[in-house]
N, C-alpha and C positions, 0 to 999 in steps of 0.2 A: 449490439447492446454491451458484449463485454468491454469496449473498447471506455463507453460509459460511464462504466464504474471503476476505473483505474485510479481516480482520486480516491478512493472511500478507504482511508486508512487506520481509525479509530482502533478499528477491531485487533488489528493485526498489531497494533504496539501495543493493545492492553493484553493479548493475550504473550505475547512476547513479556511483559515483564509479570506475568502468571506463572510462566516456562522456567523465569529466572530465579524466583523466589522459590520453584519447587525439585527444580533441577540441580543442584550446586555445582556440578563439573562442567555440564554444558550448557545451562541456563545464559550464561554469561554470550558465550560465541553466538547462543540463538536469538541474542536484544542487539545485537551489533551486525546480524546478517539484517534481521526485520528491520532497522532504523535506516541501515543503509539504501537496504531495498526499497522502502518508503520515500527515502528523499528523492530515489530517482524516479518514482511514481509520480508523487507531488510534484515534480518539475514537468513531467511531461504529462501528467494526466490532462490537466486544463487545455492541452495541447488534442490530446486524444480526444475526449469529450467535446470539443469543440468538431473536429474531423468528423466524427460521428454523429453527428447532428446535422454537420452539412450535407454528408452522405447520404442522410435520410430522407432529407427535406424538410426539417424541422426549422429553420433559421431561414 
């Protein structure tokens, strides 16, 4: 199931630009780790999610 939910990234750049607005020093370095992190989620999630569905026998 974790493997699943690897695309679901919504939460983690809104809270990321939450972090930025309320943090000043390190807000900034914590929207540029989340956005990076993301991208390479979203590249491989669909990738993931698909794997895990096969695995399961869902497809």
């Amino acid at each position: 199931m974790g493997l699943a939910l690897m695309a679901q990234a919504g939460i983690a750049i809104g809270l990321a630009m939450m972090a930025k607005a309320s943090l000043p020093h390190t807000g900034r370095a914590i929207l540029n780790t989340i956005i990076a992190t993301t991208v390479i989620y979203e590249i491989f999630g669909s990738v993931a999610t698909r794997y895990a569905l096969l695995k399961d026998k869902n497809i």
